[in-house]
DRENLUM-400139 format. One record per residue: y, x, z of N, C-alpha, C in turn. Coordinates in steps of 0.1 Angstrom, whole numbers, padded with zeros to 4 digits, always signed. Example, Ala and Ser with C-alpha at 12.3 -4.5 7.8 and 13.67 -1.06 7.14 Angstrom:
<nodes>
-0057+0132+0078-0045+0123+0078-0033+0132+0078 -0022+0128+0071-0011+0137+0071+0000+0129+0079 
</nodes>
This chain:
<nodes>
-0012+0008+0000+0000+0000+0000+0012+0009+0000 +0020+0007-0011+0031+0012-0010+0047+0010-0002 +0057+0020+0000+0065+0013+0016+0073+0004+0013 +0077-0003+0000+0083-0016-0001+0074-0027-0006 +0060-0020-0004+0055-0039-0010+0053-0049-0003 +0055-0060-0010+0061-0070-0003+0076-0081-0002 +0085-0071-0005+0097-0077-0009+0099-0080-0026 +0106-0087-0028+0111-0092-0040+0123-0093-0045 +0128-0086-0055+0141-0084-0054+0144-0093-0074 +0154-0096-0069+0157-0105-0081+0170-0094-0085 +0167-0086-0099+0179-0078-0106+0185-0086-0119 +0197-0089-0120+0206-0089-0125+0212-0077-0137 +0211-0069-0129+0220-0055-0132+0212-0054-0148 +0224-0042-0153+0222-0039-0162+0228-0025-0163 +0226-0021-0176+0232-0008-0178+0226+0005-0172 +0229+0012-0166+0225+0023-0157+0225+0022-0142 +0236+0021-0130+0240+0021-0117+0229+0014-0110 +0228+0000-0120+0220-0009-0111+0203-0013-0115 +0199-0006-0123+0189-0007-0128+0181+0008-0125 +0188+0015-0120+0184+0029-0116+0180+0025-0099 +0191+0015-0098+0188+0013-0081+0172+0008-0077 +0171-0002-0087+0158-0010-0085+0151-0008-0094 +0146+0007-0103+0141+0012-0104+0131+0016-0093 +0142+0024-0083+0139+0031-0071+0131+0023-0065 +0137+0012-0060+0126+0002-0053+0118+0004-0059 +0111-0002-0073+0098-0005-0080+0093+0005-0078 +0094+0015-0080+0085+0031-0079+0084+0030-0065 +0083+0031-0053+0082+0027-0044+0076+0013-0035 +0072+0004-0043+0061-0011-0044+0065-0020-0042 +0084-0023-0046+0088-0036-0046+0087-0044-0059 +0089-0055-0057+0085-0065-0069+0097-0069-0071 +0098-0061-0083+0113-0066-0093+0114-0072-0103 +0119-0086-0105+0123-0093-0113+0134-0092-0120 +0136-0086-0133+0149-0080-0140+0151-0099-0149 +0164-0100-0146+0166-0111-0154+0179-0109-0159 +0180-0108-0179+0180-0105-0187+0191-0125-0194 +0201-0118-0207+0203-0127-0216+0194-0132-0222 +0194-0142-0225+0182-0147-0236+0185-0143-0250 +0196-0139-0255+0200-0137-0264+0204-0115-0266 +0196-0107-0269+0201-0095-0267+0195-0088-0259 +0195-0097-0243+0190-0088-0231+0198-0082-0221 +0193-0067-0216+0199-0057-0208+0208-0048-0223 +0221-0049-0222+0228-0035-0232+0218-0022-0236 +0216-0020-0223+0208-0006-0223+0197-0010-0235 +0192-0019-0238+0181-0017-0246+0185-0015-0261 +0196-0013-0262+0201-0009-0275+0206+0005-0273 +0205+0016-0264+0207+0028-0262+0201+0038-0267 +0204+0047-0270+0194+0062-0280+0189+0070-0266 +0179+0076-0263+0170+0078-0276+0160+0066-0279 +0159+0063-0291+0149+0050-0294+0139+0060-0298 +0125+0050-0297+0112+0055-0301+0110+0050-0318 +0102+0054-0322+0098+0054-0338+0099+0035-0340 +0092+0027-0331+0095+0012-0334+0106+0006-0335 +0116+0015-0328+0134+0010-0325+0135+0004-0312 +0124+0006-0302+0126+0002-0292+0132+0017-0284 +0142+0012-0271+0154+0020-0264+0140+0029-0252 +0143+0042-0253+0136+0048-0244+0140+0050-0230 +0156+0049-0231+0163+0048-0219+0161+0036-0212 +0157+0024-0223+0155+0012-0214+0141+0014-0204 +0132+0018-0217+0120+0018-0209+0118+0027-0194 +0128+0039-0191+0125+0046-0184+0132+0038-0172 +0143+0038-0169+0153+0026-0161+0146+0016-0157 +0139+0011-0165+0131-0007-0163+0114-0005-0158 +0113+0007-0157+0098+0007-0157+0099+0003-0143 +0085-0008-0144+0076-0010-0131+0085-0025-0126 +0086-0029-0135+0095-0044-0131+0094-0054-0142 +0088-0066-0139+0091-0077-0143+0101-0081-0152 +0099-0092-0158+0114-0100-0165+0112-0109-0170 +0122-0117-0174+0126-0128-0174+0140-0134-0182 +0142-0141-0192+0152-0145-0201+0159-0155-0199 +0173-0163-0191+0175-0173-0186+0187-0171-0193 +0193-0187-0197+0204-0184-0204+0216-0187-0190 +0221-0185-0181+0227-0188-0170+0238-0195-0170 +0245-0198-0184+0260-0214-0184+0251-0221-0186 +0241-0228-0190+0231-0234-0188+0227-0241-0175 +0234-0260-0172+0227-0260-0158+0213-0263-0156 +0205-0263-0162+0191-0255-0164+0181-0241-0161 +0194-0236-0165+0192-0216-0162+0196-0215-0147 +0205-0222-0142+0209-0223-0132+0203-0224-0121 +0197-0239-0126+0184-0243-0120+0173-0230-0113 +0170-0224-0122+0159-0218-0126+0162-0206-0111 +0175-0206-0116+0177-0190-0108+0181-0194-0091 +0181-0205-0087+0180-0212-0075+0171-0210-0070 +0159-0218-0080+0144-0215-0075+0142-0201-0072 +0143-0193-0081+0138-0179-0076+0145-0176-0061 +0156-0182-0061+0165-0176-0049+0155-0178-0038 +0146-0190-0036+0146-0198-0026+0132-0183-0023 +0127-0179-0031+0115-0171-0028+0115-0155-0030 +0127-0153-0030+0130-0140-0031+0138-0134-0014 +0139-0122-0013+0144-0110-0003+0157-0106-0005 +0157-0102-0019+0167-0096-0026+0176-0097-0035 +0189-0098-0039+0195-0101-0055+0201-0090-0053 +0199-0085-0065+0210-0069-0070+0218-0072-0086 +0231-0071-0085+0238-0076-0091+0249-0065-0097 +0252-0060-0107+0265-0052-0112+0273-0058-0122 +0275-0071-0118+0285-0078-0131+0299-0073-0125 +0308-0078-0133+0327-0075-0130+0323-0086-0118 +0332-0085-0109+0335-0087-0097+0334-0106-0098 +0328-0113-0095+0329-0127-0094+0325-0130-0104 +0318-0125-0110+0312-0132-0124+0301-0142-0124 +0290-0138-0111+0278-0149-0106+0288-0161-0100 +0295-0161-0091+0302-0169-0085+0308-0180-0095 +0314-0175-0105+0318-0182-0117+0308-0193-0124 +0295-0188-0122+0285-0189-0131+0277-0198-0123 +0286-0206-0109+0276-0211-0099+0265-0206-0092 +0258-0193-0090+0251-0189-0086+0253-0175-0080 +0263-0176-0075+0268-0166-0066+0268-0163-0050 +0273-0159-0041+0264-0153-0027+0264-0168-0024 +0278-0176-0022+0273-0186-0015+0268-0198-0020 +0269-0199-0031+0251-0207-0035+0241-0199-0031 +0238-0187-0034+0225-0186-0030+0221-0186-0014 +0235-0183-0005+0231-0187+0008+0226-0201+0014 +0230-0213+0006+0226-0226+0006+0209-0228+0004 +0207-0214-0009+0191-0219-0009+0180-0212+0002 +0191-0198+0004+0178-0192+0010+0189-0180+0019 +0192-0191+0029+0203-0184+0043+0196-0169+0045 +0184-0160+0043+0182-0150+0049+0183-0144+0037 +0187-0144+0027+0186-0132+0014+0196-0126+0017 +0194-0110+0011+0201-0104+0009+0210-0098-0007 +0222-0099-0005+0226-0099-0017+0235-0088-0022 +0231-0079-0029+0236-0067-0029+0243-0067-0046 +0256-0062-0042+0269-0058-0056+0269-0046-0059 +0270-0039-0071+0280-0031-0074+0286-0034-0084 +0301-0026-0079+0312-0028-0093+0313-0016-0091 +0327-0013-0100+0331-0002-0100+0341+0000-0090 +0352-0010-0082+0357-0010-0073+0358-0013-0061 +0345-0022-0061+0343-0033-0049+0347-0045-0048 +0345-0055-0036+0345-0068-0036+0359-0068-0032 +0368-0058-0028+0383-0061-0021+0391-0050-0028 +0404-0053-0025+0410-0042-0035+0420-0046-0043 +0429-0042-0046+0437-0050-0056+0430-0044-0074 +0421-0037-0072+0417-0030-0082+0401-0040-0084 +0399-0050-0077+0382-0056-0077+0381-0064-0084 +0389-0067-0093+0389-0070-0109+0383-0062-0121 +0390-0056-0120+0388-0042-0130+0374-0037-0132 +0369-0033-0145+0357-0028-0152+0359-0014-0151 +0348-0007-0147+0348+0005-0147+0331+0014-0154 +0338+0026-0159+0323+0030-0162+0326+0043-0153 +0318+0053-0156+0316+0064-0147+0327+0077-0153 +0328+0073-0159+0340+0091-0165+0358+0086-0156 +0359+0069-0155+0367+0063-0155+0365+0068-0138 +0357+0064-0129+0356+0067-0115+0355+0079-0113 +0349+0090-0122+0354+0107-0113+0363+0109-0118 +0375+0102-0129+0385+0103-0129+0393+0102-0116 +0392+0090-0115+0401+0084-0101+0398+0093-0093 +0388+0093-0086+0383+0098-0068+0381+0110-0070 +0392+0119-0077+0393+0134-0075+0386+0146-0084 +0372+0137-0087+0358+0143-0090+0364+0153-0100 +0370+0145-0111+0370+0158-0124+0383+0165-0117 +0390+0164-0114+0401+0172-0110+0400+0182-0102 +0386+0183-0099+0380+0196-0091+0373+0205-0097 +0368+0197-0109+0354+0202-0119+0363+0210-0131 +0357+0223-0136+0364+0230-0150+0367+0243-0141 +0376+0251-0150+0384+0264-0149+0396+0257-0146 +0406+0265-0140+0422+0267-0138+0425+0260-0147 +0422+0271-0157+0434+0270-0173+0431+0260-0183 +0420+0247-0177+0417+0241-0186+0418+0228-0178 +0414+0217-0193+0414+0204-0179+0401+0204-0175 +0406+0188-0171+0395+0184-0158+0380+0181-0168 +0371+0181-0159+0360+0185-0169+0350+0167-0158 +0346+0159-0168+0336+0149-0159+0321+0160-0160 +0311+0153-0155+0297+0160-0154+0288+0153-0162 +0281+0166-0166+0275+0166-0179+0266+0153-0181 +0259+0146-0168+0253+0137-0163+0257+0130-0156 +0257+0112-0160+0265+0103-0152+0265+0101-0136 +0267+0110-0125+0266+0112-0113+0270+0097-0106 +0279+0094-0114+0287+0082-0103+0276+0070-0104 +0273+0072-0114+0268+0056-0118+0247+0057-0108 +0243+0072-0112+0228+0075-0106+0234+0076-0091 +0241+0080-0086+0244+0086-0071+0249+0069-0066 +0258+0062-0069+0258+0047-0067+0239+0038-0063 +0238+0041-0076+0226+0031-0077+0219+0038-0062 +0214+0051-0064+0214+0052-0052+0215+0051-0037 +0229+0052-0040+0233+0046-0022+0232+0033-0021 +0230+0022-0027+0225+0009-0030+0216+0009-0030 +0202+0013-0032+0189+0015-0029+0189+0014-0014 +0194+0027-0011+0197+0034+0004+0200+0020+0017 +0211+0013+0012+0220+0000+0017+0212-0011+0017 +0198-0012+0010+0188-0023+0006+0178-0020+0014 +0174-0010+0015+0163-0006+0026+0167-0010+0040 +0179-0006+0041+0185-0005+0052+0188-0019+0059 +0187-0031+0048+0191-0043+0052+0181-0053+0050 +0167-0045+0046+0160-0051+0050+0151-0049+0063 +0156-0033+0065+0146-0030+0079+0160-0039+0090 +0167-0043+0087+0175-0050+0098+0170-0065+0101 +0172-0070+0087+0168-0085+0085+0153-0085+0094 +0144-0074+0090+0128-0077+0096+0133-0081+0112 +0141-0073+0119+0148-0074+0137+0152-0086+0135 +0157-0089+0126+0175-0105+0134+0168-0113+0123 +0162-0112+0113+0160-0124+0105+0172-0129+0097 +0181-0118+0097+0197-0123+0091+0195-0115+0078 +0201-0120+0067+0205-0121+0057+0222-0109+0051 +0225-0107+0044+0235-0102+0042+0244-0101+0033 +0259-0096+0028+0264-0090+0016+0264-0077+0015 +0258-0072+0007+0260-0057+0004+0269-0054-0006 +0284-0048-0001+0288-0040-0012+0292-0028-0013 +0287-0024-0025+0287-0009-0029+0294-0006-0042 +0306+0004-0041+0312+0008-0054+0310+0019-0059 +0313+0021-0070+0314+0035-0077+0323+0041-0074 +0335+0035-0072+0349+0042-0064+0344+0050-0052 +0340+0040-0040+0336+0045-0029+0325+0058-0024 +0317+0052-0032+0304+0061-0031+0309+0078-0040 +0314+0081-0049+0323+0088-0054+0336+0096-0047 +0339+0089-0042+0349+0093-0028+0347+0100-0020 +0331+0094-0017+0326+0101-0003+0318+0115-0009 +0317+0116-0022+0309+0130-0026+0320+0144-0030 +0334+0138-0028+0343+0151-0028+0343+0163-0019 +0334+0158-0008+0332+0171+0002+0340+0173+0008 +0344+0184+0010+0355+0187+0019+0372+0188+0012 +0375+0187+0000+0390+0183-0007+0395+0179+0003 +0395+0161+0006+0407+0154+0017+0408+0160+0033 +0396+0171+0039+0394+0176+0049+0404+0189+0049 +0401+0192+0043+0407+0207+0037+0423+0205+0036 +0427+0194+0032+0443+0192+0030+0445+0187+0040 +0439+0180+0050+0441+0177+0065+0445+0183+0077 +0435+0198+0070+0440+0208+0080+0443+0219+0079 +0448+0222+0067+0453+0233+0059+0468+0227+0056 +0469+0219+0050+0483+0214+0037+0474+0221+0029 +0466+0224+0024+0467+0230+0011+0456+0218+0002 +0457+0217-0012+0453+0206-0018+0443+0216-0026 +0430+0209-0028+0415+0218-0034+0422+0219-0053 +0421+0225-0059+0420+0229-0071+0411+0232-0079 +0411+0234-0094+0396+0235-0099+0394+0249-0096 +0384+0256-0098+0378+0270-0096+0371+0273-0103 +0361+0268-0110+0354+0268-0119+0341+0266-0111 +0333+0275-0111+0317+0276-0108+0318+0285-0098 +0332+0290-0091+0331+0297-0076+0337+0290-0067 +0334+0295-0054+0343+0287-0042+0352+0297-0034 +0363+0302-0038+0372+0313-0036+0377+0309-0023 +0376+0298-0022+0387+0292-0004+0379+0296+0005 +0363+0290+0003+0351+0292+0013+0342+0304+0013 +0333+0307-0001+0321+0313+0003+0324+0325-0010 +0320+0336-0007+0321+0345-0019+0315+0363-0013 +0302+0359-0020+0298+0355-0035+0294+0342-0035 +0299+0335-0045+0293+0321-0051+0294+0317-0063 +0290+0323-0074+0299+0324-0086+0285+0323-0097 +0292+0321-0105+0280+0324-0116+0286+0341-0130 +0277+0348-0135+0279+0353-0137+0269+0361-0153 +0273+0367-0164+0271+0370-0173+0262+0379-0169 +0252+0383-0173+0237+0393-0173+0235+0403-0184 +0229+0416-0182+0227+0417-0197+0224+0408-0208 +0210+0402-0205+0207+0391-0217+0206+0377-0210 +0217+0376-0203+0217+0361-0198+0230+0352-0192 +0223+0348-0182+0239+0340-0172+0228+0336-0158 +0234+0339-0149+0227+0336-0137+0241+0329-0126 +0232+0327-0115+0242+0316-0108+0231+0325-0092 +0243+0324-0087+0241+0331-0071+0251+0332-0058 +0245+0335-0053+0256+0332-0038+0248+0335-0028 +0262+0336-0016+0254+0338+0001+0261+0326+0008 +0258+0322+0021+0267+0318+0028+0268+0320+0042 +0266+0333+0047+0269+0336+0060+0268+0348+0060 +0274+0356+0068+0278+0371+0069+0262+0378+0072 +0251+0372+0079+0240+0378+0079+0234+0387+0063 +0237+0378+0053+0233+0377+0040+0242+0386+0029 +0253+0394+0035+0262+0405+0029+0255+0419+0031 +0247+0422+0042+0241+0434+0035+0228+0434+0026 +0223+0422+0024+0212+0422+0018+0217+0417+0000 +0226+0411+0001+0235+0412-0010+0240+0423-0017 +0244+0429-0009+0246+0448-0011+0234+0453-0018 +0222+0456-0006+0213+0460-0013+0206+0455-0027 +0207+0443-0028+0201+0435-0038+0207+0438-0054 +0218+0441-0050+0227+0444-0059+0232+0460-0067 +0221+0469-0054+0219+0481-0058+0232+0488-0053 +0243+0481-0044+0257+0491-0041+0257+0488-0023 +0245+0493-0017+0243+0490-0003+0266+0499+0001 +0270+0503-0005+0279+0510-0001+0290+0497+0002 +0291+0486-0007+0301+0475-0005+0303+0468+0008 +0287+0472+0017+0286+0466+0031+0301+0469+0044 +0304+0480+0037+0312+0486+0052+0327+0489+0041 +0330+0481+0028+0343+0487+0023+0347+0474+0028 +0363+0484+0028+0375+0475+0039+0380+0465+0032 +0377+0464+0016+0383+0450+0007+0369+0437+0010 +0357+0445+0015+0348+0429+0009+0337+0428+0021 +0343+0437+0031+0330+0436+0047+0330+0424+0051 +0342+0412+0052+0333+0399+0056+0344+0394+0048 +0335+0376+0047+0336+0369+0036+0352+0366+0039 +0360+0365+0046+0375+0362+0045+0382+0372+0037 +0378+0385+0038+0382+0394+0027+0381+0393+0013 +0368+0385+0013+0365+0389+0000+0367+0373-0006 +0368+0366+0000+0381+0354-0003+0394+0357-0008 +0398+0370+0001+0412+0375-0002+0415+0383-0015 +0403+0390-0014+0402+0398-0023+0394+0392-0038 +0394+0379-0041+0386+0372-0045+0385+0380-0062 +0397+0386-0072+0397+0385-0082+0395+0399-0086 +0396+0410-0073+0391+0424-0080+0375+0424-0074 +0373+0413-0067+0357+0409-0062+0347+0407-0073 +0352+0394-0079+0348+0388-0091+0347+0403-0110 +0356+0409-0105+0356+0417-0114+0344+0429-0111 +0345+0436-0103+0334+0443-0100+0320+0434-0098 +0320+0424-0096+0304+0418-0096+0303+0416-0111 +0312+0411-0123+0312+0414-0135+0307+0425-0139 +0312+0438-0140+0305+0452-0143+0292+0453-0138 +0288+0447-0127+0277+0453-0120+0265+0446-0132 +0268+0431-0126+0256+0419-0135+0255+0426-0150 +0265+0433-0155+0265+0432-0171+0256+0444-0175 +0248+0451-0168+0243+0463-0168+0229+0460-0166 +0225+0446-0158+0214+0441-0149+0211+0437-0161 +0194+0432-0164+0190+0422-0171+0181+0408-0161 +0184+0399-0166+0177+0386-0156+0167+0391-0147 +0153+0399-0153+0144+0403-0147+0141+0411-0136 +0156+0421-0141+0160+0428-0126+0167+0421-0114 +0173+0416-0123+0180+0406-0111+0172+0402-0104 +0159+0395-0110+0153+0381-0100+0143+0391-0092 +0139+0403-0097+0132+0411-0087+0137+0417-0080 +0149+0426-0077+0156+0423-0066+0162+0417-0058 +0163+0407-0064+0172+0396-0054+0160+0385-0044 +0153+0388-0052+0137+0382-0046+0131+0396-0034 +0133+0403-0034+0130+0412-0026+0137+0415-0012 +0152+0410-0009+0159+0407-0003+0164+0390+0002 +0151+0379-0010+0157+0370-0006+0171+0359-0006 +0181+0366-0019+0189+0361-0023+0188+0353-0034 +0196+0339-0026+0195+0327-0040+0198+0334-0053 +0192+0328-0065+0197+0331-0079+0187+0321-0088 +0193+0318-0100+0185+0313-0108+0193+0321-0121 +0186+0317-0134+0189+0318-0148+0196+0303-0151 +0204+0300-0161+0213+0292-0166+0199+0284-0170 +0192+0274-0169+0181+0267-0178+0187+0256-0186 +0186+0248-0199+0191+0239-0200+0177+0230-0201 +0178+0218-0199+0167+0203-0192+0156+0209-0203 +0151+0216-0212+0140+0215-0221+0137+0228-0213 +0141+0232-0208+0138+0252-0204+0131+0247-0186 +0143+0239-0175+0138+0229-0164+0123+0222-0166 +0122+0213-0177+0106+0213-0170+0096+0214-0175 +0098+0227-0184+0091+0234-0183+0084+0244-0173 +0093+0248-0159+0094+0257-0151+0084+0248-0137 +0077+0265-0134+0064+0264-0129+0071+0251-0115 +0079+0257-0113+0082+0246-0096+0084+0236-0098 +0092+0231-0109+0091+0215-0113+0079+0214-0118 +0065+0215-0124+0060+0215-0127+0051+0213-0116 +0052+0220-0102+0045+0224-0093+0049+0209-0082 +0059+0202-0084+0066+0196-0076+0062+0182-0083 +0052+0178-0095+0055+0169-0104+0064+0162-0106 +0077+0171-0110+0087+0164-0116+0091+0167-0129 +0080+0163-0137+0076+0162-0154+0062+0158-0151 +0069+0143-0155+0057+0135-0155+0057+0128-0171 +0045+0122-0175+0043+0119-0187+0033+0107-0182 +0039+0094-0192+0031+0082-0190+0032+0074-0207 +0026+0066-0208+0023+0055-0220+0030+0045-0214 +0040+0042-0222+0049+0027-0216+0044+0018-0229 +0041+0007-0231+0036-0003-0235+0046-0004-0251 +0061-0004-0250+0075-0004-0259+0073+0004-0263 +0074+0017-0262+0078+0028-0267+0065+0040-0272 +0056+0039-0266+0049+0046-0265+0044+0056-0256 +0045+0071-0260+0041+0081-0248+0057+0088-0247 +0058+0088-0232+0073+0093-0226+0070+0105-0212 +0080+0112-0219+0080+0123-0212+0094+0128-0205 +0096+0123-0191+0107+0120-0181+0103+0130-0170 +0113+0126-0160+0118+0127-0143+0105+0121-0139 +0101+0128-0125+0093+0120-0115+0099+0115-0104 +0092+0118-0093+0096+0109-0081+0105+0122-0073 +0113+0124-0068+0119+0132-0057+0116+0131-0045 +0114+0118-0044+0108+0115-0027+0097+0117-0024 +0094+0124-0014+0074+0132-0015+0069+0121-0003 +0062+0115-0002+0054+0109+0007+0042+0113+0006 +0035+0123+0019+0026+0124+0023+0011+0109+0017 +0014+0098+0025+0007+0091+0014+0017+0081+0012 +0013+0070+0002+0022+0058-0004+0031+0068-0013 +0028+0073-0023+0039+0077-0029+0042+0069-0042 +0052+0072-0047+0057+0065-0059+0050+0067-0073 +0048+0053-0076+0042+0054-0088+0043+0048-0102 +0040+0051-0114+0044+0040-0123+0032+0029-0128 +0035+0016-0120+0024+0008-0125+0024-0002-0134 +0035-0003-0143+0034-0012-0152+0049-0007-0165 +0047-0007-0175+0054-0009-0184+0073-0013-0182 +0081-0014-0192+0091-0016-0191+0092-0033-0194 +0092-0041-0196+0091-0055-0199+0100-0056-0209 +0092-0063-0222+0098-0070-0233+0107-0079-0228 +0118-0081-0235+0127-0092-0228+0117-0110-0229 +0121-0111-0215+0111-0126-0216+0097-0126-0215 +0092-0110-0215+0081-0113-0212+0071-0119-0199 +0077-0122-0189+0074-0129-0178+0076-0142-0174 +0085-0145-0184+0091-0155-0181+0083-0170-0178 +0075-0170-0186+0066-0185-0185+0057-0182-0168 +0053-0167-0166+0046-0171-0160+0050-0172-0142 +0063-0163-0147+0077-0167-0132+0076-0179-0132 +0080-0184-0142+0087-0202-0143+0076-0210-0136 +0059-0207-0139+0054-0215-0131+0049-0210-0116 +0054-0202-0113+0051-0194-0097+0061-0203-0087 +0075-0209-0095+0086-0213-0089+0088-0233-0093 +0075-0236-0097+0073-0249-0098+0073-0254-0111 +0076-0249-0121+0079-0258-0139+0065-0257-0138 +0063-0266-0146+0052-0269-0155+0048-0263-0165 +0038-0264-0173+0039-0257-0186+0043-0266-0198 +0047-0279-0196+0054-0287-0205+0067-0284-0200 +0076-0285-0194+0089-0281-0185+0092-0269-0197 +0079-0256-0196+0086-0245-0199+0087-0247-0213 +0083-0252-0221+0079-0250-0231+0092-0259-0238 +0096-0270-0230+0109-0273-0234+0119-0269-0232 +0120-0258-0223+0133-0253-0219+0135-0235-0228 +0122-0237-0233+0125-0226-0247+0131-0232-0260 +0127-0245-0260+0130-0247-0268+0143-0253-0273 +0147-0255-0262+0165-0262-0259+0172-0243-0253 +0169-0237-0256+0168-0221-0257+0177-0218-0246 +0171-0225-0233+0175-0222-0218+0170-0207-0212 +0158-0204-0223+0151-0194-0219+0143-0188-0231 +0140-0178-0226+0135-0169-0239+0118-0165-0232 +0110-0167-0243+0095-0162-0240+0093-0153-0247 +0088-0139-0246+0085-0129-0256+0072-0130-0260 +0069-0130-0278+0055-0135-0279+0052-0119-0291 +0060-0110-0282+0055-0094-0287+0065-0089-0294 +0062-0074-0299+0076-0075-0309+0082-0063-0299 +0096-0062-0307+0103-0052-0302+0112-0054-0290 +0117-0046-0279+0122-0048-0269+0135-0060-0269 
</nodes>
């Protein structure tokens, strides 16, 4: 038995943020019901990379291990529909613009009418309050705002977003996080809740120390590039004979073995770079001589000596070079499975290690609609009921075919 089976989570979401969140649950043994336009679907299923049939691989990876279901929702029929589910569900996870369910009649407090102990969890981009909780956001648009790129890049250039949508996976995340958390509550009090979670917020809170730092300094964080010249140094990345590596220390214990590692045990006891406030100070004839040194080194030296002393380092990998590499490999994180849509896919595993109950992928990505008839009779329709309410196209049945 896996550690969420048992609950039921009714998804809404679409796109990335929220579909990554209850992802998380399903890999973990919750029962997710993704409900989908009847007309199109989840966006994402029109996303590259597609597989040879034209079906979205990004859909299937996001969606795997979850149910679905096609409801047309202006529809007071669809409406209907999604009441019922309320009444037998744990969960709703939702990423529309801000009041969009509510609009649509079936928002928190309808669903508290059907089923007082659910929990109902949001994300937008700015939250449920705000003079901004209107507003549509995607993720370049949020580490805009909350500082993110304005930290990220060189000096002399601009702000740089991350190469990977952080705001939107690291959200979905902390909403996962906020769902667990309110159901190990509800099991105690039997209460129900609103969860909201933003992209602004959750984003905010990954700046680190920036708003800390100007609190007790005056001084305001700036970009640096790939070093940390205020705090820790060495921490830099740096050119190799035939490469680029990335290294650092962070405590004065780790400056002579840095030395040695580095082959100049002499830099231990010089008056510019003997502890790390100097060599903060001294940051840019620092950075220059660790330049000369690395450019003489090749990767292999490096990693055998720095492995001999125990100093962090890696080589620059890009994702096709990553998992390939024995520790990801060692850690199963390159996993390969047959998704039903797409065919054979070759992704991300689980991060979370459970001794036992661990995460697994047990079912396909779901054709849009493909569940639908057989939700619809778990929640009372008939099979004449369903069969008319496809056909007055309240709902969609998938009878094969592309996603």
């Amino acid at each position: 038995m896996r550690p969420l089976e048992g609950i039921t989570v009714i998804d809404f979401s679409q796109a990335y943020s929220g579909p990554y969140c209850a992802m998380n649950l399903a890999d973990y043994g919750a029962r997710v019901i993704k409900v989908e336009r009847v007309d199109g679907g989840d966006q994402s299923r029109s996303w590259h990379p597609y597989a040879s049939n034209g079906n979205s691989g990004y859909f299937a990876v996001y969606n795997r291990n979850k149910e679905g279901i096609a409801v047309d929702l202006n529809k007071p029929e669809g409406k209907e529909i999604i009441k019922r589910l309320y009444r037998k569900t744990d969960v709703v996870l939702e990423n529309f613009k801000y009041g969009t369910l509510d609009k649509l009649g079936v928002g928190y407090e309808e669903m508290k009418k059907a089923n007082p102990e659910i929990i109902f969890a949001s994300i937008t981009g700015f939250g449920q309050t705000g003079p901004l909780r209107t507003n549509t956001a995607y993720d370049n648009v949020i580490e805009c705002m909350c500082g993110f790129m304005e930290m990220t890049g060189f000096p002399d250039d601009m702000p740089l977003r991350s190469g990977a949508s952080v705001g939107d996976s690291y959200t979905g995340l902390m909403m996962a996080f906020a769902i667990v958390l309110a159901c190990y509550d509800k099991r105690r009090t039997g209460r129900g809740k609103r969860i909201d979670v933003s992209m602004l917020d959750t984003m905010f809170a990954a700046i680190e120390d920036a708003i800390l730092a100007y609190s007790l300094t005056g001084k305001q964080i700036s970009r640096t590039g790939n070093a940390k010249p205020r705090e820790i140094v060495p921490y830099d990345t740096y050119f190799c004979a035939d490469g680029f590596i990335a290294t650092g220390i962070n405590d004065e214990t780790m400056w002579p073995d840095f030395c040695a590692a580095i082959g100049r045990p002499d830099l231990k006891e010089d008056p510019r770079y003997s502890t790390n406030d100097l060599r903060c100070e001294n940051f840019e004839s620092f950075t220059e001589l660790m330049k000369e040194i690395f450019a003489e080194k090749t990767e292999e030296e490096i990693f055998r000596d720095f492995a001999e002393f125990n100093i962090p380092v890696s080589a620059s990998f890009d994702p096709l070079d990553a998992i390939e590499h024995p520790q990801i490999k060692a850690r199963d994180m390159s996993i390969e499975f047959e998704d039903a849509n797409v065919g054979h896919l070759r992704t991300f595993g689980f991060p979370v290690k459970f001794s036992k109950t661990p995460g697994c992928i047990m079912k396909s990505s779901p054709r849009l609609g493909e569940n639908t008839r057989d939700i619809l009779m778990e929640v009372g329709f008939s099979s004449e009921e369903i069969d008319r309410l496809a056909a007055d196209k309240v709902i969609s049945i998938s009878e094969g075919g592309v996603l």
